[in-house]
C-alpha positions as CSV (number, residue, x, y, z in Angstrom):
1,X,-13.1,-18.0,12.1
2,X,-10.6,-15.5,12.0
3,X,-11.1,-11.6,13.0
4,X,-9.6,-8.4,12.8
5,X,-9.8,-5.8,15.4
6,X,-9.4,-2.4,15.0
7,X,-9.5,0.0,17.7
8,X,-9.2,3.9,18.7
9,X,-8.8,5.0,15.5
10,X,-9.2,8.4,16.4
11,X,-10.4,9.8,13.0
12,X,-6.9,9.3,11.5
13,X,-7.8,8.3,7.7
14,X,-4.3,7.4,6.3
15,X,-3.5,5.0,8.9
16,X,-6.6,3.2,8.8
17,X,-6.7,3.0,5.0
18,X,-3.2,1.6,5.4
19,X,-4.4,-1.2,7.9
20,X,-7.3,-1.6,6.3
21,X,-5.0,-2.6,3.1
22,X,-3.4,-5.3,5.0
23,X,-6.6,-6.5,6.5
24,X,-7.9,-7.2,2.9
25,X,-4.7,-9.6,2.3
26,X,-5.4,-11.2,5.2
27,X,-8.9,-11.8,4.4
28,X,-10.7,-12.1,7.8
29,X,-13.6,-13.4,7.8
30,X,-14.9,-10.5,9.9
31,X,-13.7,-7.0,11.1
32,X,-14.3,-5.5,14.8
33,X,-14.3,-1.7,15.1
34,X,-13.6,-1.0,18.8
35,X,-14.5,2.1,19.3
36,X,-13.2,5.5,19.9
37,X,-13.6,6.2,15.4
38,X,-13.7,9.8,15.1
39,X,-13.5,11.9,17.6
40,X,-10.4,14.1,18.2
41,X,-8.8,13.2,15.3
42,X,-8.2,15.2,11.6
43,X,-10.4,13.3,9.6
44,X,-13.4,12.2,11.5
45,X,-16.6,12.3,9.0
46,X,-14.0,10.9,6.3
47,X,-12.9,7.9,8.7
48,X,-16.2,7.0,9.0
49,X,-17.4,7.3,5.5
50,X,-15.0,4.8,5.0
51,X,-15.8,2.5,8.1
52,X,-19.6,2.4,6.9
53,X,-18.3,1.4,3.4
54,X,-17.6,-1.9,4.7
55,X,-20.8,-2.9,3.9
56,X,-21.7,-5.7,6.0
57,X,-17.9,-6.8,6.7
58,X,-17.7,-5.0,9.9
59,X,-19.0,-5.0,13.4
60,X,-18.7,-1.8,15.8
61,X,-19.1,-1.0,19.4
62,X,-18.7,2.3,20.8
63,X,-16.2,3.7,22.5
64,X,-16.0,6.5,25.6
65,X,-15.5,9.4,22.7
66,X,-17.5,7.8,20.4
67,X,-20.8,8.9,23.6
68,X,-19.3,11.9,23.8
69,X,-19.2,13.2,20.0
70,X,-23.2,12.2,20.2
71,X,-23.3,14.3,23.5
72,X,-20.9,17.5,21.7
73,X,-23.5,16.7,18.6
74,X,-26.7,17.3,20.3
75,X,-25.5,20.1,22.6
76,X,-25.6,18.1,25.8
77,X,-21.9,17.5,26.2
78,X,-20.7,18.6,30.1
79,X,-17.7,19.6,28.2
80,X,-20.0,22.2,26.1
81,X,-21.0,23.5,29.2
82,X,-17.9,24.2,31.1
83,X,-15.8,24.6,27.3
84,X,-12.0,25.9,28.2
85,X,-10.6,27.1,24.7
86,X,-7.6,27.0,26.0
87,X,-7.7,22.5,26.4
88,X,-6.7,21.1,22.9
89,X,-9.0,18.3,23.7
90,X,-12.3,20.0,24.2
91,X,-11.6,22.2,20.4
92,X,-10.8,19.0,18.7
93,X,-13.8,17.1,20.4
94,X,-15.9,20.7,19.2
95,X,-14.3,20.7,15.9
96,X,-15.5,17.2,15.4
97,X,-18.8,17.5,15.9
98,X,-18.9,20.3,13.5
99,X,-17.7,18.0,10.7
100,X,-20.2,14.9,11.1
101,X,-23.8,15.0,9.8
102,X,-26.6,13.8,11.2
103,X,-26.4,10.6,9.7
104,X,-23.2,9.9,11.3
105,X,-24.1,11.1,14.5
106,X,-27.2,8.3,14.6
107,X,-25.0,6.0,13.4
108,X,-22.6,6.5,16.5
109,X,-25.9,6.4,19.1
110,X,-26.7,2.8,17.5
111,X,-24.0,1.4,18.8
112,X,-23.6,-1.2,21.3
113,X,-21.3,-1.1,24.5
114,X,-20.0,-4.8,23.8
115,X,-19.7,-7.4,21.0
116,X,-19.7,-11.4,22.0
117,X,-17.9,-13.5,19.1
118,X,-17.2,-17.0,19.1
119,X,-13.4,-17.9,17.3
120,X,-12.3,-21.0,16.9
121,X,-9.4,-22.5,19.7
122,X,-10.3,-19.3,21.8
123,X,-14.3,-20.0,22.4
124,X,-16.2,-17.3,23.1
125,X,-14.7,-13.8,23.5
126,X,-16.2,-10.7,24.4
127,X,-15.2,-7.2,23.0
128,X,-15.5,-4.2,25.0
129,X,-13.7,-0.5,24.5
130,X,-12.2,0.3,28.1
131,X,-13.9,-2.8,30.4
132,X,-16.5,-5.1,30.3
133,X,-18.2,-3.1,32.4
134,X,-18.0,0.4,31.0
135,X,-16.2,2.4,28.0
136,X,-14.1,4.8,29.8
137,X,-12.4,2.7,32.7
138,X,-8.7,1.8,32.4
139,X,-7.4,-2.0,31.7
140,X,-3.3,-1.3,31.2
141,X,-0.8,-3.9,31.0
142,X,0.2,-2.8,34.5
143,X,-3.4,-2.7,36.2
144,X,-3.4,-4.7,39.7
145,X,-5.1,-7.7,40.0
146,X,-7.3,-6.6,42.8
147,X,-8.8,-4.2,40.3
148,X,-9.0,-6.7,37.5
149,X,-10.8,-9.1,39.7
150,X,-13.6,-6.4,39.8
151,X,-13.8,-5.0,36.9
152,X,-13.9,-9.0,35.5
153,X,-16.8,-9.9,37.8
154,X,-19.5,-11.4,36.3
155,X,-17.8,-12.1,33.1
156,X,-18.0,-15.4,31.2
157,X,-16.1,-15.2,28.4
158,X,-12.2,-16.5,29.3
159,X,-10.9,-14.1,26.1
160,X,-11.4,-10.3,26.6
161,X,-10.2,-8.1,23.9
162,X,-10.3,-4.1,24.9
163,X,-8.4,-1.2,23.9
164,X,-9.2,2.7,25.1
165,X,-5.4,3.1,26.5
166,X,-3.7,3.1,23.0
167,X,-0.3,0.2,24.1
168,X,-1.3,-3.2,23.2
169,X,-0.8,-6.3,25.3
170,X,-1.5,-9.6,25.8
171,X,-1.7,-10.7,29.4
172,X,-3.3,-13.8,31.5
173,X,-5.3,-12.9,34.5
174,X,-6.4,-15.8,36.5
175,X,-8.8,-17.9,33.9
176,X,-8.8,-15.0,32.0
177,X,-6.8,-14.1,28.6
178,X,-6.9,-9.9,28.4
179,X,-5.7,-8.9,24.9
180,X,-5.4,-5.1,24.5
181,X,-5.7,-4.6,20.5
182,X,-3.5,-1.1,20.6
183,X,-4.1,2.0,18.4
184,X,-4.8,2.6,14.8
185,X,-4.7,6.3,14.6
186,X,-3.4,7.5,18.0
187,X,-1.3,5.1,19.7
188,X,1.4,5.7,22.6
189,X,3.2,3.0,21.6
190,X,7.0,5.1,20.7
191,X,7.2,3.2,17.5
192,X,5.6,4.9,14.4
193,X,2.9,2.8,12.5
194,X,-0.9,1.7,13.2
195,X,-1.8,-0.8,15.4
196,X,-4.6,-3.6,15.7
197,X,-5.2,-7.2,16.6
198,X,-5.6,-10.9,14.5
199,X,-7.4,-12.9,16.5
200,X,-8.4,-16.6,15.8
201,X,-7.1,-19.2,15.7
202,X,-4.6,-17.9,18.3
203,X,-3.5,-13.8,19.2
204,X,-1.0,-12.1,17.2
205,X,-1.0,-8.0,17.8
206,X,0.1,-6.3,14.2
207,X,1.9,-3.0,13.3
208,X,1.5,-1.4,10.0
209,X,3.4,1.3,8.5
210,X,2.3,3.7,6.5
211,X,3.8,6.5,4.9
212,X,4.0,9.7,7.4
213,X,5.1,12.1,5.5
214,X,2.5,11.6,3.3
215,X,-0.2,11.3,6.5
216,X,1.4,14.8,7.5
217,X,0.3,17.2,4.6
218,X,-3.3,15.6,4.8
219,X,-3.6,16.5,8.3
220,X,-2.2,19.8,8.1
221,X,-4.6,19.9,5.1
222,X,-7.5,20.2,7.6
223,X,-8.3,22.3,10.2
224,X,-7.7,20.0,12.8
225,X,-6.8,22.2,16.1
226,X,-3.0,21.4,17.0
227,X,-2.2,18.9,14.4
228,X,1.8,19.2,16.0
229,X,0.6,17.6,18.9
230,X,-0.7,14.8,17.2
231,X,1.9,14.1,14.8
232,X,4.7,14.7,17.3
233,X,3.0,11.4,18.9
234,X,2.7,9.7,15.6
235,X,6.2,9.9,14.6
236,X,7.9,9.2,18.1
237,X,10.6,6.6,18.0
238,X,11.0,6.2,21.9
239,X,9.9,2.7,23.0
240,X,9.9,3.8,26.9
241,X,6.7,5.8,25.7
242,X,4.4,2.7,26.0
243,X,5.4,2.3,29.8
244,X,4.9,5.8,30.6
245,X,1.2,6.1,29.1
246,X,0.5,2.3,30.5
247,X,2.0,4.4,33.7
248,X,-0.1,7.4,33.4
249,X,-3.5,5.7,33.0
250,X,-3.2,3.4,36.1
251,X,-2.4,6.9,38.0
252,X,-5.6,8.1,36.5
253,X,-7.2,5.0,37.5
254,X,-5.9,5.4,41.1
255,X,-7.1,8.8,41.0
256,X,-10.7,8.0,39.9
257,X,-10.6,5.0,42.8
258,X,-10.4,7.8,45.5
């Protein structure tokens, strides 16, 4: 069986209609949403009114923002509570919650933390957002093996695909095959396009363009809090970006350690 994997997509609708487009030609048999769908993005209750339209096709798990859009939903977010108008990410987190409905909101509290697919050559592989043992902790292409032997522990499956730091990679760790699917809406990669994985019978990481300046006006469209930030990121051509993020999170993963 072949599957397509499509992570962080960060409520970004034009580059997920764009992959989703090439994910049709390709005609997996199934398609894993990774987490991170909405939040922070332009186009949140539109990116998932399109996911659920899948109708069957499609398997989700959640992702850190994913928990904490329920959290901003239901008024129980830590971020509510200590709110700084003045960070772009708590007002797009806020903004996001405004736009979803109930319905949505269930629909993201359903979700499971991991997904466990068999594919063919590979065996077994589990899908997770950050690690196999939590959504928000930090698997780069640069992370230690000390801390991959931890966050691994207890682990059967020898395939792990993840995502949460936006730079794909496929990398061997001991028994263990760690395949990071990238980005479809928000990636750090310095290349412009949207980012996911085919997996089975082997691993081959995709990039799919789409048309920017088109994906431009329907952000700006919105009211999307800082959309320059965003699209600043999105149309980066500056390879030496995917190092520096890949950098960034294992400082932030040092930081957390201590």
């Amino acid at each position: 069986m072949q599957f397509a994997a499509l992570y962080d997509i960060h409520g970004n609708l034009p580059a997920l209609e764009a992959v989703l487009g090439e994910v049709e030609r390709e005609a997996p048999d199934l398609i894993v949403v990774g987490g991170d769908i909405a939040s922070l993005g332009p186009m949140p209750r539109e990116t998932l009114d399109r996911l659920l339209s899948l109708q069957g096709r499609a398997r989700f798990i959640r992702g850190n923002t994913d928990r904490e859009l329920v959290d901003q939903y239901d008024g129980t977010s830590l971020r509510r509570e200590t709110s700084d108008q003045d960070n772009v990410w708590v007002r797009r987190e806020e903004w996001a919650a405004d736009q979803i409905g109930a319905a949505q909101r269930d629909f993201l509290a359903s979700l499971p933390e991991t997904v466990v697919l068999g594919i063919e050559r590979l065996g077994p592989t589990l899908f997770c957002h950050g690690s196999p043992r939590s959504d928000e902790e930090i698997i780069t292409r640069l992370t230690p093996d000390t801390r991959l032997d931890e966050m691994l522990a207890g682990t059967a499956e020898s395939v792990i695909v993840c995502g949460h730091t936006h730079v794909q990679f496929d990398r061997t760790h001991r028994s263990k095959r760690i395949v990071n699917a990238g980005s479809v809406g928000m990636h750090w990669e310095g290349r412009p396009g949207a980012y996911w994985l085919l997996i089975g019978p082997d691993v081959e990481l995709r990039r799919t363009m789409y048309d920017l300046e088109d994906a431009t006006k329907r952000i700006r469209a919105t009211a999307y809090p800082d959309p320059d930030d965003l699209l600043e990121r999105l149309t980066a051509d500056d390879p030496s970006l995917a190092e520096e993020a890949s950098a960034r999170f294992e400082r932030i993963a040092r930081e957390a350690d201590t």
